[in-house]
C-alpha positions, 0 to 999 in steps of 0.5 A: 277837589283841590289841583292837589287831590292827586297827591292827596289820594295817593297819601290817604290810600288804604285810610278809607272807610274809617271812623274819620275821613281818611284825609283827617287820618293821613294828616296823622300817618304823615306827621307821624313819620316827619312829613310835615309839608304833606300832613299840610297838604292832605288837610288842607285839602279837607279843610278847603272842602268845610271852610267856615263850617264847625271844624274850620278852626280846628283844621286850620290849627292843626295846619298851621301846628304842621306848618310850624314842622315845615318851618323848622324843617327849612330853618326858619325858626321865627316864622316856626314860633309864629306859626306855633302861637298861630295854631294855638289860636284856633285849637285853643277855641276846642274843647280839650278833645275834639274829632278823638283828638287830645287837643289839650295836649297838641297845644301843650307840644306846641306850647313847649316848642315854640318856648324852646325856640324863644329860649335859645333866642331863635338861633337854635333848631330844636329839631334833632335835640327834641323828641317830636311829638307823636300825634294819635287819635284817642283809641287808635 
């Protein structure tokens, strides 16, 4: 357990006793609704349980995609694009579905953003002029 479980529990709450751990779950739920920062933290609370296991780079890519979010968020566009390529990094070491993931196309949304960033010379926030991604589990 993380000093962060706390938190973490009180985001995943009702996720339990799925096909995944209900912290991959949450990752989801949070992103989905723009809370970037938390969706870090609730699998970064997992990923910190099975470092160095099987699922390590694929956390961490998720992560940092997430991270990317955050960055944006507080307008820091170059650490944003960074941490795009980042994230490309890891994911890209999985097949194009993993954990009921479509990895294929996270690295496609992160692929498309970080070149928006680069194409308008880091001085403009795509966020609000670009539809963000919706990240769901195949089947869900």
């Amino acid at each position: 357990m993380t000093h962060k479980s706390s938190k973490v529990a009180a985001l995943v709450s009702g996720l339990e006793g799925r096909s995944h751990d209900a912290r991959y779950l949450g990752y989801f739920e949070c992103f989905n609704q723009g809370l970037f920062y938390e969706s870090h933290d609730v699998l970064e609370d997992l990923w910190l349980e099975g470092r160095h296991g099987p699922k390590d780079g694929f956390y961490k890519g998720l992560i940092q995609f997430a991270g990317a979010f955050v960055h944006l968020q507080k307008g820091r566009l170059r650490p944003s694009a960074a941490l795009f390529r980042l994230s490309r990094s890891y994911l890209g070491r999985y097949s194009e579905t993993f954990e009921d993931l479509d990895v294929k196309a996270v690295l496609g949304f992160g692929l498309a953003w970080e070149a928006w960033i680069e194409s308008h010379g880091y001085e403009r926030n795509p966020l609000g002029e670009l539809t963000l991604p919706r990240l769901t589990l195949i089947g869900s």
